[in-house]
LOZA-968235 format. One line per field, with one value per residue (C-alpha): residue number from 1; residue in three letters; x, y, z. Coordinates in Angstrom, 2 decimals, always signed. Example, Ala and Ser with C-alpha at 12.3 -4.5 7.8 and 13.67 -1.06 7.14 Angstrom:
2
pos = c(1|2)
code = c(Ala|Ser)
X = c(+12.30|+13.67)
Y = c(-4.50|-1.06)
Z = c(+7.80|+7.14)
//
This chain:
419
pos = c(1|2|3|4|5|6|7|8|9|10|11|12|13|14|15|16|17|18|19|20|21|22|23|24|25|26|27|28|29|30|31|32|33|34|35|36|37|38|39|40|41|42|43|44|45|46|47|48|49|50|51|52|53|54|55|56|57|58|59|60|61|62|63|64|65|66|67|68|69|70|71|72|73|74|75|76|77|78|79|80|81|82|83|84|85|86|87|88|89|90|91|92|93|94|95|96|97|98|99|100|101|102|103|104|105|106|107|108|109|110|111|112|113|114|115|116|117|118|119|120|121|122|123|124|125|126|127|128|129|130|131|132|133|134|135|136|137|138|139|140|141|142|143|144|145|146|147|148|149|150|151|152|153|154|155|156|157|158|159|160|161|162|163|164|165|166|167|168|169|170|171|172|173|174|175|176|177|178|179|180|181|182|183|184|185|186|187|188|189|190|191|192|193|194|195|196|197|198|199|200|201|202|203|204|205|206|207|208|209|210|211|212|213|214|215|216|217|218|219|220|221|222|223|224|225|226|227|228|229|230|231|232|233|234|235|236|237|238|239|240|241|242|243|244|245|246|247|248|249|250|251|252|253|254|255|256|257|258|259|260|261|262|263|264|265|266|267|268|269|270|271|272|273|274|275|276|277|278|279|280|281|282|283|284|285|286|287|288|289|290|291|292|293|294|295|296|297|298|299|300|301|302|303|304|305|306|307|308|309|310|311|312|313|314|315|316|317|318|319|320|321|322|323|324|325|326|327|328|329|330|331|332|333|334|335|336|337|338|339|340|341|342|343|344|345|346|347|348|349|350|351|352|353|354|355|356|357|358|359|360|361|362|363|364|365|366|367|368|369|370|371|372|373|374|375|376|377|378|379|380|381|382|383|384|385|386|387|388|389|390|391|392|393|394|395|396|397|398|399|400|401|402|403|404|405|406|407|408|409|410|411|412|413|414|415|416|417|418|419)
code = c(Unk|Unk|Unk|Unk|Unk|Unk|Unk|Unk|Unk|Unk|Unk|Unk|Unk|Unk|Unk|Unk|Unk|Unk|Unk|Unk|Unk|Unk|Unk|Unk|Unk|Unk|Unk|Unk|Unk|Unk|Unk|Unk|Unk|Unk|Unk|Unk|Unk|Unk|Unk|Unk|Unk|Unk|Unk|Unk|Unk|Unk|Unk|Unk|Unk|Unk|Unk|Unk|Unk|Unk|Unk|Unk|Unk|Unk|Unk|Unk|Unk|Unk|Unk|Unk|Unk|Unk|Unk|Unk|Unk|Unk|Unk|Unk|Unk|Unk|Unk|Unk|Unk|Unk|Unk|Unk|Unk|Unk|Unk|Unk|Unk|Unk|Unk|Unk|Unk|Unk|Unk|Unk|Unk|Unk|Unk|Unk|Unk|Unk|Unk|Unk|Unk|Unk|Unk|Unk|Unk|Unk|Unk|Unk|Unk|Unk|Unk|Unk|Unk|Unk|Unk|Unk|Unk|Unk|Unk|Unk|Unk|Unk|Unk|Unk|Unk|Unk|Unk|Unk|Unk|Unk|Unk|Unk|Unk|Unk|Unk|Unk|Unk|Unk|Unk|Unk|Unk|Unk|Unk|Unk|Unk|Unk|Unk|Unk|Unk|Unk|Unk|Unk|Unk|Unk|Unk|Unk|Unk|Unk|Unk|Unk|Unk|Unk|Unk|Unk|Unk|Unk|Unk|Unk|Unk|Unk|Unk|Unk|Unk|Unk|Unk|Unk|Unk|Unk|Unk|Unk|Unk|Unk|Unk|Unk|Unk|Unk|Unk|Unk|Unk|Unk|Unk|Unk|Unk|Unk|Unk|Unk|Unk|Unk|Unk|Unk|Unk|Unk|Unk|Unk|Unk|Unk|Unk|Unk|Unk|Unk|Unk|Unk|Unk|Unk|Unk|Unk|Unk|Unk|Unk|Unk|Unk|Unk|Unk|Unk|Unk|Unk|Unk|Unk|Unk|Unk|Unk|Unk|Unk|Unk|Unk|Unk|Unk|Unk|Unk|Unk|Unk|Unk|Unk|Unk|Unk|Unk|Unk|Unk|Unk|Unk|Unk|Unk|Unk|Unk|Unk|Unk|Unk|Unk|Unk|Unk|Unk|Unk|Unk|Unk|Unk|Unk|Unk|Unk|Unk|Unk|Unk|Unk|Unk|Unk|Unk|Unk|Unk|Unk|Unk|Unk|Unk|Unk|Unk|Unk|Unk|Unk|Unk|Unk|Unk|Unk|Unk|Unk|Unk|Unk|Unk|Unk|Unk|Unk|Unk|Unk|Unk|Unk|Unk|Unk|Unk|Unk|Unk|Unk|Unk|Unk|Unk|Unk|Unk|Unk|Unk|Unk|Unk|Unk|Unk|Unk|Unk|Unk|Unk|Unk|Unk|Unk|Unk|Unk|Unk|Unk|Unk|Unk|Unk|Unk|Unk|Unk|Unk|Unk|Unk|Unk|Unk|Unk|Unk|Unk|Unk|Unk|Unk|Unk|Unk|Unk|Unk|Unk|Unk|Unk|Unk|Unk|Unk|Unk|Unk|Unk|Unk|Unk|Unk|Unk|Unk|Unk|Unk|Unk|Unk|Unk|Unk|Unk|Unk|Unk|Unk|Unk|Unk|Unk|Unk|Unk|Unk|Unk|Unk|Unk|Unk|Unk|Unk|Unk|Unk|Unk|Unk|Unk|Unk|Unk|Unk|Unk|Unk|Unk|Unk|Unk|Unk|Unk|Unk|Unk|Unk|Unk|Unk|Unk|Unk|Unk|Unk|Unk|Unk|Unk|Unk|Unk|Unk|Unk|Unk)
X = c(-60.93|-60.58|-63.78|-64.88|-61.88|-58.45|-56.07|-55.35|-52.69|-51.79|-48.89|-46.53|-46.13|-44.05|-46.45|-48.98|-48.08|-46.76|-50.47|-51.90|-49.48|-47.07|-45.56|-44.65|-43.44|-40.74|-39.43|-39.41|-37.31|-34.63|-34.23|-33.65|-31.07|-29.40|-29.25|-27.34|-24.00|-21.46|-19.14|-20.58|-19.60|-21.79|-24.94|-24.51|-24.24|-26.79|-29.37|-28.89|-29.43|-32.79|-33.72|-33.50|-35.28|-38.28|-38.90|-39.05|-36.14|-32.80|-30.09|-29.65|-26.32|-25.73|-23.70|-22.85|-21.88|-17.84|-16.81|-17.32|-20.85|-20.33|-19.67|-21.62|-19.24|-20.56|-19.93|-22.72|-24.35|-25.81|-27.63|-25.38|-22.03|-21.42|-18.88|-19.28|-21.64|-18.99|-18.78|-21.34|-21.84|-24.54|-25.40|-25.09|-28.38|-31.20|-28.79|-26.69|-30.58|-31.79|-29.41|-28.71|-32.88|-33.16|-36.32|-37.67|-36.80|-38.64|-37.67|-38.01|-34.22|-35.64|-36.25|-32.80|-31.05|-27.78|-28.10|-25.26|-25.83|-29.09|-27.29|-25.44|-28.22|-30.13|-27.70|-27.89|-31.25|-33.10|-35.99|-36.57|-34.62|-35.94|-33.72|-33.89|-32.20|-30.60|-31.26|-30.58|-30.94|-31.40|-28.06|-27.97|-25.43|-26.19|-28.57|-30.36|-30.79|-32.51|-33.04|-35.14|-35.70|-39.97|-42.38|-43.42|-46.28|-45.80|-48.13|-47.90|-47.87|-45.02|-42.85|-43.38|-42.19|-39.28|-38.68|-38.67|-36.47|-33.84|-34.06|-33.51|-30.55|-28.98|-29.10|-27.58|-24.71|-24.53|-23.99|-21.40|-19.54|-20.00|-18.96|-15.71|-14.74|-15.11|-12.28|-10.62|-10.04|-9.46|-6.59|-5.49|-5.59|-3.61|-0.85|-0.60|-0.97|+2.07|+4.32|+3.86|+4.84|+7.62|+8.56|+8.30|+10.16|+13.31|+13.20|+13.52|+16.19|+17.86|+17.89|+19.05|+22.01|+23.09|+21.24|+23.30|+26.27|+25.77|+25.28|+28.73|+30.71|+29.13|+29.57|+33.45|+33.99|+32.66|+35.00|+37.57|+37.81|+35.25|+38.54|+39.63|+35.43|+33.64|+30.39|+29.01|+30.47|+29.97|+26.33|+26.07|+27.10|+24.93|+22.06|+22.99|+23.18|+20.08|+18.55|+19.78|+18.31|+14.90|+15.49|+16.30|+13.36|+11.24|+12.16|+11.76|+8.48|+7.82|+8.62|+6.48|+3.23|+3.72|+4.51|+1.37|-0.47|+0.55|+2.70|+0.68|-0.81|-0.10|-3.41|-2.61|-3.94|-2.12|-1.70|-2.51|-0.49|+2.77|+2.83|+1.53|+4.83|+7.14|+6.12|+6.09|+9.99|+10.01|+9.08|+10.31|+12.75|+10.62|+8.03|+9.82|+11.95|+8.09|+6.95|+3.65|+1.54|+1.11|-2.52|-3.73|-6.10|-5.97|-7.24|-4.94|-7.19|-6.20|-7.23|-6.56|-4.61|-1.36|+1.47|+3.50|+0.59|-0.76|+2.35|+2.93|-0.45|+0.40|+3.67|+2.23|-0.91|+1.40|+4.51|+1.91|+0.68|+3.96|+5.29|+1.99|+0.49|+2.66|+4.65|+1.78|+1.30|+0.49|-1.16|-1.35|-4.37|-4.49|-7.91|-9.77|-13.18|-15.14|-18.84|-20.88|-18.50|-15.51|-12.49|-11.60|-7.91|-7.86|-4.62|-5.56|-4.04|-4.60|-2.55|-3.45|-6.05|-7.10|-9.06|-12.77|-12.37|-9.12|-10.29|-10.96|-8.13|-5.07|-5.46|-4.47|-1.26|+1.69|-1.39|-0.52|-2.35|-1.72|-0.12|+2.42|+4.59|+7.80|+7.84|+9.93|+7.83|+6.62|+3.09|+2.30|+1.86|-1.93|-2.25|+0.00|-2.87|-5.81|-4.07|-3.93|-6.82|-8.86|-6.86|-8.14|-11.31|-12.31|-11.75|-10.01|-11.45|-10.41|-12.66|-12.02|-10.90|-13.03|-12.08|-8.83|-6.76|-7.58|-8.60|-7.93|-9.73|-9.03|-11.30|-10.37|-13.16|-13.78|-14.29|-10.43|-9.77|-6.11|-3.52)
Y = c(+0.77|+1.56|+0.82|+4.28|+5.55|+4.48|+5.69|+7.58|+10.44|+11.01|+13.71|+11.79|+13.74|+12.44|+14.61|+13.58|+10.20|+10.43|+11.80|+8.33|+5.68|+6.73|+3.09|+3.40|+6.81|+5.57|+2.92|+5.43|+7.78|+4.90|+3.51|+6.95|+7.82|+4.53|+4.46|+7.68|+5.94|+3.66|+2.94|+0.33|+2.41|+5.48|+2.87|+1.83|+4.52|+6.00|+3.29|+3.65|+7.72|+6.54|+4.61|+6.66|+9.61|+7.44|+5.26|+5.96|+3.88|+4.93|+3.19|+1.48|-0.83|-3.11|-6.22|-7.48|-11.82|-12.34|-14.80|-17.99|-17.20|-18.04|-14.41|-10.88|-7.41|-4.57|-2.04|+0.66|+2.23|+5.36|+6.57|+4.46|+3.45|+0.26|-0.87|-4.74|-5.33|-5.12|-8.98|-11.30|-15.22|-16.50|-18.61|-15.84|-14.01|-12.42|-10.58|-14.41|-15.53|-13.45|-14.62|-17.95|-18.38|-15.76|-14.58|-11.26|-10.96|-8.66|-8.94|-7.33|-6.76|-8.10|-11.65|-12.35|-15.41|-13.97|-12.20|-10.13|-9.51|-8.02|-5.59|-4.45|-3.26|-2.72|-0.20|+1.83|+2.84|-0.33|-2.04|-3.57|-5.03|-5.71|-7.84|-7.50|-9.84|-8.48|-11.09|-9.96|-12.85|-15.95|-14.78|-13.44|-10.23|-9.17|-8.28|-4.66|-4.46|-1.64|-1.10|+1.72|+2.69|+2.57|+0.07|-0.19|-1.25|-3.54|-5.07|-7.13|-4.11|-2.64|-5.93|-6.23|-3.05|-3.25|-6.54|-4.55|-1.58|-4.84|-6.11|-3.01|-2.18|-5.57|-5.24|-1.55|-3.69|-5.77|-3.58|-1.67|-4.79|-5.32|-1.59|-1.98|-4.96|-3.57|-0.86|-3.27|-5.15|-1.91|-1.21|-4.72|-4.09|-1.12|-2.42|-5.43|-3.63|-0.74|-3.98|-5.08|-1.99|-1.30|-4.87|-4.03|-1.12|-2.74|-5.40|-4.17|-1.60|-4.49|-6.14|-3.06|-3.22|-6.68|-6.81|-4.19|-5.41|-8.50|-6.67|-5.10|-8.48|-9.90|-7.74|-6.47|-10.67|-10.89|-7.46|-9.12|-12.87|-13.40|-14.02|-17.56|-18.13|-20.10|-19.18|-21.36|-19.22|-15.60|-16.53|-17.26|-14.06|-12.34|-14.39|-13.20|-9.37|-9.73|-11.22|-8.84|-5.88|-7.68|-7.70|-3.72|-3.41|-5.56|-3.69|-0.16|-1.31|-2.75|+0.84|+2.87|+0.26|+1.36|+4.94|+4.72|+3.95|+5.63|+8.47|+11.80|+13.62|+17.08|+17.98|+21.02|+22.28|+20.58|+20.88|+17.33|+18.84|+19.30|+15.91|+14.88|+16.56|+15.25|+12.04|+12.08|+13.38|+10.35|+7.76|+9.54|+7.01|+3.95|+5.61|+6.38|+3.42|+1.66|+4.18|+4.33|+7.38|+9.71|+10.87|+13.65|+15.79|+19.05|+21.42|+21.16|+20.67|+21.59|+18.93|+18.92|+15.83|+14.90|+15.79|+12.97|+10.18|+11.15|+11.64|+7.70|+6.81|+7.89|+6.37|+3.13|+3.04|+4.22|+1.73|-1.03|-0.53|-0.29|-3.70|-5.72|-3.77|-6.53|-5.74|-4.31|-1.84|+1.66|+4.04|+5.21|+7.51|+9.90|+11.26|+13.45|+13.50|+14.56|+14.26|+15.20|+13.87|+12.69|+13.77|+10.76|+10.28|+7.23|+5.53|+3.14|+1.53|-0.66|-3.80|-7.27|-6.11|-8.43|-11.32|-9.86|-12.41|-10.36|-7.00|-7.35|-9.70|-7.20|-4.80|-7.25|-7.30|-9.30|-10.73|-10.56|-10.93|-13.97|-11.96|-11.00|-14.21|-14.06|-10.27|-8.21|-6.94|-7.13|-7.15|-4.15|-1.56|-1.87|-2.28|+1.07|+2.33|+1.37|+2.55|+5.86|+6.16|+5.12|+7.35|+10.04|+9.11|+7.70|+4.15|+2.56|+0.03|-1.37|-1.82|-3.45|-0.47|-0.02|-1.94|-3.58|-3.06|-1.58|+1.31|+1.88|+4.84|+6.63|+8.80|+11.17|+12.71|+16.51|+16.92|+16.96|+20.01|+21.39|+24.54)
Z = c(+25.36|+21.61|+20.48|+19.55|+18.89|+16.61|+18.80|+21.95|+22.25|+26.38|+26.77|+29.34|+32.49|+35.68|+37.85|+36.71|+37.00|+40.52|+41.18|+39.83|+40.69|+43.09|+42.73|+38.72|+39.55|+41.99|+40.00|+36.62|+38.72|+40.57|+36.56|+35.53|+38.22|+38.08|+34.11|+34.44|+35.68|+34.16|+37.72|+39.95|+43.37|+41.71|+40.81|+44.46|+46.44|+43.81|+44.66|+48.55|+48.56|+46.33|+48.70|+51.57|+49.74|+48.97|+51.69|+55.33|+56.46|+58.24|+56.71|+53.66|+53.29|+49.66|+49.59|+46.87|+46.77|+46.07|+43.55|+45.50|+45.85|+49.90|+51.06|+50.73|+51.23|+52.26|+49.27|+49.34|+52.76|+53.97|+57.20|+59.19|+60.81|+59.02|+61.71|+62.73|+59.47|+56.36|+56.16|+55.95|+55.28|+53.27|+56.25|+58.72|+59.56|+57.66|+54.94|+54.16|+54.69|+51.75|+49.87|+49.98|+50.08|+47.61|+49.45|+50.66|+54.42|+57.11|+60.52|+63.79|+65.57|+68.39|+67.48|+65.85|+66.79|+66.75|+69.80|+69.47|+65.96|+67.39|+70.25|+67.44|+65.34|+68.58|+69.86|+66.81|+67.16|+64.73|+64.89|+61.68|+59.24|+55.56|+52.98|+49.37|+47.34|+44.27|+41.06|+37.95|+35.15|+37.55|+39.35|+42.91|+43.01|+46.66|+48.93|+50.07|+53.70|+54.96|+58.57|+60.09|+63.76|+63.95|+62.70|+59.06|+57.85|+54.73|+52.39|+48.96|+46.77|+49.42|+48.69|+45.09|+44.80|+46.55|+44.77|+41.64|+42.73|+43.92|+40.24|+38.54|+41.16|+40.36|+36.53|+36.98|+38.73|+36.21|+33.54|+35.80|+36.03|+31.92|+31.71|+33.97|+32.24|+28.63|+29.90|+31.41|+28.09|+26.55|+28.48|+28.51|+24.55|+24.47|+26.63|+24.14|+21.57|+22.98|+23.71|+19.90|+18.41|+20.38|+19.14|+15.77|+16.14|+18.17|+16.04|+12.71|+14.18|+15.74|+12.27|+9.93|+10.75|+10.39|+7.14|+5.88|+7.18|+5.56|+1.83|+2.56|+3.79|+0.55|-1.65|-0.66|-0.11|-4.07|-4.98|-3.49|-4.09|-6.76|-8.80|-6.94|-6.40|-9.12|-10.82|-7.92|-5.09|-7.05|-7.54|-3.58|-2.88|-5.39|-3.91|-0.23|-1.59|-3.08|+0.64|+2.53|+0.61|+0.90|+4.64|+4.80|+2.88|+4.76|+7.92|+6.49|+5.78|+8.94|+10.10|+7.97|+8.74|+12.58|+11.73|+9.88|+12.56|+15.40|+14.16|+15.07|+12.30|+11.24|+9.50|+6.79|+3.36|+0.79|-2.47|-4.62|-7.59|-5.43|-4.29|-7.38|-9.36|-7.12|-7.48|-11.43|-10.73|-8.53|-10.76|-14.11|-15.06|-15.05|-16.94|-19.66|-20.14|-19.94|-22.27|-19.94|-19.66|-16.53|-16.42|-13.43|-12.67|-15.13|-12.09|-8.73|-5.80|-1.69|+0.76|+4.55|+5.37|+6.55|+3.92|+4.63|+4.82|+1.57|-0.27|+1.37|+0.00|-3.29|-3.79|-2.47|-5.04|-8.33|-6.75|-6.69|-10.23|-11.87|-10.01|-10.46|-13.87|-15.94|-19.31|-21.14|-18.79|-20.75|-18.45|-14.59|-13.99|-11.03|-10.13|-7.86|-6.86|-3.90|-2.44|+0.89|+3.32|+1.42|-0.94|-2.67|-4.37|-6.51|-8.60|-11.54|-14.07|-17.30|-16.49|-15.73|-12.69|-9.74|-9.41|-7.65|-4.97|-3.96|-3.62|-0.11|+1.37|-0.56|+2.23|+4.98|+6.53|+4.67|+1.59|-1.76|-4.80|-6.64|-9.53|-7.48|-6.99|-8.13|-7.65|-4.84|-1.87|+1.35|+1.31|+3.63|+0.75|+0.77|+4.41|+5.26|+2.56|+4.74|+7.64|+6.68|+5.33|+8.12|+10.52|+8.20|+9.09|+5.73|+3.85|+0.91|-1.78|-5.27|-8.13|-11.44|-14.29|-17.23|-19.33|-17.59|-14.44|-11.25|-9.59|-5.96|-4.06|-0.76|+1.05|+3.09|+5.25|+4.76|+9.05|+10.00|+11.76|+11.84|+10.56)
//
């Protein structure tokens, strides 16, 4: 066909296609009309209204097999009253027939053996009934019975294409069912994942208060009697002050890490410098008794973002450096840099950095670095991080500093709409 020629270029054209293979055209326009819906009861009745408007038959009625693969309920018709034909038995006439033989099944009413299965049909005006059985992937999902109130004449090409029009019905099904099972474990998902934040919340409420209530007992009970306690005894009480304040702060964190992802966001132009000042104020004290530098950006820059995420972001990245940069910690480095899609706020440091096969597990819930034993925390810093950042739409990674420490970046993408 290509002999004199390298290629051929053919506009496509459903009329014109219609005009040479009426067969193709049918099936191109049931795939199209099925492919258009997601519900199963749409793709049914879809396919039944299709197959009324191409074929000259009267009614159209799709069962589809139950789960024990011994029943077929009627779940699509059209053209007729379905009354006395909603159930049927894979052993019970042509319809179970088609079915359980998974054959193609043309019949005339007349020469049923169920003889009142035949009045029934009979009295509604029918004098042949054609089965389709609906495979999809070696698995029979129901049958197509049509039924139409003259003869038809059928031929091979007439049954292969209705063969075809059952297969492409019964995968359409079978991506509904995908389809309704994918929101189905959505919403499974969402309930789950409701009932474990309203966990987190009632539990770390529930525990605030005893926590604190235990710093007070043991601290007023060391006040108090630390005079007839030994070193042994004043020490225990230190110890359970020092316990309980990890425990408020474990649950405060707990707090924020939900906040932080579910809390609504108030998108606004901010300005970096203002959060950037008050955090400075913030950590003023430490910095100077560390003698470490503050570095940020000369220029202020405005970003749309949630104030309150950001300003969390922030504290979390310089709070991390300053308990994990070790003692010769000399410098925390604010910067500000933006491209295409992104503005990207990143927090490094020049202390004792993180082992590259960390990078990527530090932003999991509760993982710490290895650096970090022996040092107070929860280990939901970086993960509150990532939250945020990804409900900004962007990302967070960590890369080794120049020449030590690390840098962690947050991207914020430049599409969020708000004030």
């Amino acid at each position: 066909m290509l002999r004199d020629k390298k290629y051929i270029s053919i506009d496509f054209s459903e009329t014109d296609l219609t005009e040479r293979n009426k067969e193709l055209s049918v099936i191109l326009d049931i795939s199209n009309f099925l492919s258009s819906f997601l519900k199963i009861d749409d793709v049914l009745n879809g396919a039944a209204f299709k197959m009324l408007e191409h074929f000259e038959f009267d009614a159209c009625r799709i069962y589809l097999m139950d789960k024990s693969g011994r029943h077929l309920n009627l779940a699509a018709f059209l053209g007729t009253d379905p009354g006395g034909l909603e159930y049927v038995g894979i052993t019970e006439g042509f319809t179970g027939k088609a079915a359980r033989t998974r054959s193609f099944i043309a019949q005339h009413v007349s020469e049923l053996e169920d003889k009142e299965r035949a009045a029934l049909l009979t009295s509604k005006g029918f004098k042949i009934i054609i089965c389709v059985p609906l495979i999809a992937v070696g698995e029979v999902v129901g049958v197509m019975n049509m039924a139409s109130g003259k003869l038809i004449k059928l031929d091979q090409k007439m049954i292969d294409l209705l063969e075809v029009i059952g297969n492409q019905i019964s995968v359409a099904v079978k991506n509904a069912r995908l389809y309704e099972n994918i929101l189905k474990k959505k919403d499974e998902l969402l309930e789950k994942k409701n009932m474990i934040e309203f966990f987190a919340y009632s539990t770390s409420h529930d525990l605030k208060g005893p926590a604190i209530a235990i710093h007070g007992i043991s601290k007023l009970l060391n006040k108090k009697y630390g005079h007839v306690l030994n070193d042994k005894g004043r020490d225990y009480c230190e110890n359970i002050q020092k316990i309980s304040e990890q425990i408020v702060t474990l649950v405060e964190k707990i707090n924020i890490y939900v906040q932080a992802k579910v809390a609504p966001l108030n998108i606004e132009d901010i300005r970096i410098g203002g959060i950037l000042s008050e955090l400075k104020e913030e950590f003023s004290s430490v910095l100077e008794s560390r003698h470490i530098n503050w570095v940020e950006p000369k220029d202020d820059h405005i970003i749309k973002a949630d104030r309150l995420s950001i300003n969390r972001v922030l504290r979390n990245l310089v709070d991390n450096a300053l308990k994990y940069g070790g003692d010769n910690l000399s410098e925390i480095m604010i910067g500000y840099r933006e491209n295409e899609d992104f503005r990207i706020l990143s927090v490094g440091d020049d202390g004792v950095g993180i082992k590259k096969d960390q990078y990527d597990k530090i932003f999991q819930v509760y993982q710490r670095e290895e650096t970090s034993r022996g040092i107070a925390g929860a280990g939901l810093g970086l993960a509150i991080v990532k939250e945020v950042a990804e409900r900004h739409g962007g990302k967070v990674w960590a890369e080794p500093g120049p020449e030590k420490g690390t840098t962690f970046y947050v991207a914020i993408s430049k599409k969020l709409q708000g004030k």
